[in-house]
N, C-alpha and C positions, 0 to 999 in steps of 0.2 A: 612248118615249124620243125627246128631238127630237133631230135633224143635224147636229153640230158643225161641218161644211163651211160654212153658211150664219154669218160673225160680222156682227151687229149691230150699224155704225158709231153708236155714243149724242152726235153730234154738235149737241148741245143746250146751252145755254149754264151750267147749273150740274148740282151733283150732285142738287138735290131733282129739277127735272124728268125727267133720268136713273135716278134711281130708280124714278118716278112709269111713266116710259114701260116699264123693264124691269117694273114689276109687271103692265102693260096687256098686256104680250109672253109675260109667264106661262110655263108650261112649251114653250110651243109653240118656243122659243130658250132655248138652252145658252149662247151666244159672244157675249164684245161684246167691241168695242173703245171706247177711251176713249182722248182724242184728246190733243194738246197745249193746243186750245181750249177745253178743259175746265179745265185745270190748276190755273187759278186760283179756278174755281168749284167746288172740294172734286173732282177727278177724284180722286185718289188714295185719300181718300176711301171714296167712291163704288165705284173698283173692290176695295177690301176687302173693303168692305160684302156686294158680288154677290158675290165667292170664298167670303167667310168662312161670310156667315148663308145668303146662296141659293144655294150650291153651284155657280155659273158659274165659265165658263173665262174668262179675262179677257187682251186683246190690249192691250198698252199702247202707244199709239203717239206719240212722244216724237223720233223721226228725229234721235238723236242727233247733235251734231258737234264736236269738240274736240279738244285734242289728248289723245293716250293716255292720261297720269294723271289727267286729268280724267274721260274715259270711264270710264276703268275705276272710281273712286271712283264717278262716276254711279251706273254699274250695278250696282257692289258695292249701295249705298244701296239702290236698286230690287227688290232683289232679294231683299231680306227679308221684300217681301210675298207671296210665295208663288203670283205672277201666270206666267200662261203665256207670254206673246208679249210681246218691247219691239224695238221698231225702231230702229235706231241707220244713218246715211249708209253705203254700202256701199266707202268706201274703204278698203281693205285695210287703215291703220294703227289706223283706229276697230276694226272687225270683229274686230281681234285682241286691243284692249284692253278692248272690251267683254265679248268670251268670258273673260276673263282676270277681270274684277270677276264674269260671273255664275257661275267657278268652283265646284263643288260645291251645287249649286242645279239644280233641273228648267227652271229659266226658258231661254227658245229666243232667240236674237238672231237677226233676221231684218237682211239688207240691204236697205236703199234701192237702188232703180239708179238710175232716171228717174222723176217722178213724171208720174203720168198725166195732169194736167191741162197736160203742157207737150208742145210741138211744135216741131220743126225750127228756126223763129222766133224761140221763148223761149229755146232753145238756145246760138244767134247771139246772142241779147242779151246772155246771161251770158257770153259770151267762152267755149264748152265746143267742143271739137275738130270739125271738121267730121265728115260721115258720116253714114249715115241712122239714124236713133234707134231702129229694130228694133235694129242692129247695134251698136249705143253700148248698147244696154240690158243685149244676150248677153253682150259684152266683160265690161261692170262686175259681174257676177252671176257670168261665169267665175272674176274676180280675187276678187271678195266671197267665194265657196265655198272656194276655193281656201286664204284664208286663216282657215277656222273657220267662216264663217257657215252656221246651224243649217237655213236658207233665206231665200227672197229676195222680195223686194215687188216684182212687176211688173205692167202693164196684162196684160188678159186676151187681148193679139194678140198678146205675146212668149210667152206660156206654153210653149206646143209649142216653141221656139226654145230656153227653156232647159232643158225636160223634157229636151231631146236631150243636151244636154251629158254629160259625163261626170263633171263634177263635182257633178251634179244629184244624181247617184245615191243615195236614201235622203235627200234632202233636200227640205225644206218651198217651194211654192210657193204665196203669197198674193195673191189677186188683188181691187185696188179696182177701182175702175172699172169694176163690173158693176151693168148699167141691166134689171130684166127687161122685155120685150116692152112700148113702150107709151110706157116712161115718158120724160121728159124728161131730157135729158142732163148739164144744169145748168152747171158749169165742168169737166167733164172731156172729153177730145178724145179719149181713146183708148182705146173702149168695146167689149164684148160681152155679152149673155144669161148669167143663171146657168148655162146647158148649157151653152155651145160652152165657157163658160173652164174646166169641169169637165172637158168632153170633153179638151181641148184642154192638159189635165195639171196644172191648177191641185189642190191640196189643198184650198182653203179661198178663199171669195170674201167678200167684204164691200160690204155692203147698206148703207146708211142714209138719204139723205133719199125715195126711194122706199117705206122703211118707215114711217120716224117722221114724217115729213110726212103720210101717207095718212089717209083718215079712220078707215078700221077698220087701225094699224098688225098687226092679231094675223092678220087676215084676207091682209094686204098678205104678210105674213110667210109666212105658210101657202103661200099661189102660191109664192114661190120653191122653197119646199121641195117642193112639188109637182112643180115641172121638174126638182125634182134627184133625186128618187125616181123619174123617169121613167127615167133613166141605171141602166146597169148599175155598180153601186157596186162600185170597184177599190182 
């Protein structure tokens, strides 16, 4: 039985080569995610397709943002596909409208805090509060919990920071921005190992151009799971 910890970012540009690669990944993976850069190339699709006929768990990542009736129609819609994980901005007003559309449904709202590929820098650009972005990530992930959210999307050097929370407690932490040993960092800045972000209180990390990029992706795939089977599983 493969790992569910490990999801498989199918960050590829439509759904046939997304099929193509989930069929290459075989049992050896359970979890993908399927991005907003798919969207247009049949993602939706595509993550049926893996729930319905191949039995995956399916993360849809879509980082919602609008105001409430919109969210929550959003997610109403979404959420008759029968998918596990949708991401939606972790502002309290989204977080609540989106629990609110996936009412009465298995589907998990996870919040955004900060995405991992931004820095102190990008921060400043966007006009976002001063503060160091460990501490802007805890804040946003406190208020995100606080108001519904199932769990939260953070880089793998906040995890331990929101594990600790109290409002963590019994809730989902997802973690991108996990590179394993080796590989190239590409556009993200705020990186760890499938272990430490396991260690470190993450539920679930997400892999993708270190997999789907590699020459053998099933083999690329295997190592991660192999560092994570090293861990004692909590």
């Amino acid at each position: 039985m493969s790992d569910d910890r490990l999801i498989v970012a199918l960050d590829v540009p439509n759904a046939l080569q997304g099929l193509a690669m989930a069929e290459r990944l075989g049992d050896t993976v359970s979890f993908y995610k399927i991005g907003l850069g798919m969207l247009t190339g049949g993602g939706l699709a595509l993550a049926n397709e893996l729930k319905q006929d191949h039995g995956k768990r399916i993360f849809l990542d879509m980082k919602l943002f609008d105001i409430g009736n919109t969210v929550e129609n959003a997610v109403r819609g979404l959420a008759q596909f029968d998918l596990d994980f949708l991401t939606v901005h972790g502002d309290p007003h989204v977080v609540r409208a989106a629990k609110e559309g996936a009412s009465g449904k298995d589907l998990k709202i996870l919040a955004v805090t900060i995405l991992t590929s931004l820095n102190r820098d990008d921060l400043d650009a966007s006009l976002l509060k001063p503060g160091d972005v460990q501490d802007l990530v805890v804040e946003r992930a406190a208020k995100a919990l606080k108001a519904g959210a199932d769990g939260v999307i953070a880089s793998p050097q906040e995890a331990a920071l929101i594990r600790a929370l109290p409002q963590a407690e019994g809730r989902l932490i997802v973690t991108p921005g996990v590179r394993p040993t080796g590989a190239a960092l590409g556009d993200q800045k705020r990186v760890a190992t499938p272990a430490s972000a396991i260690g470190d209180g993450a539920d679930h990390i997400v892999v993708g151009r270190p997999i789907y990029q590699a020459d053998d992706p099933r083999a690329a795939a295997q190592a991660v799971l192999n560092e994570l089977n090293s861990l004692t599983r909590h």
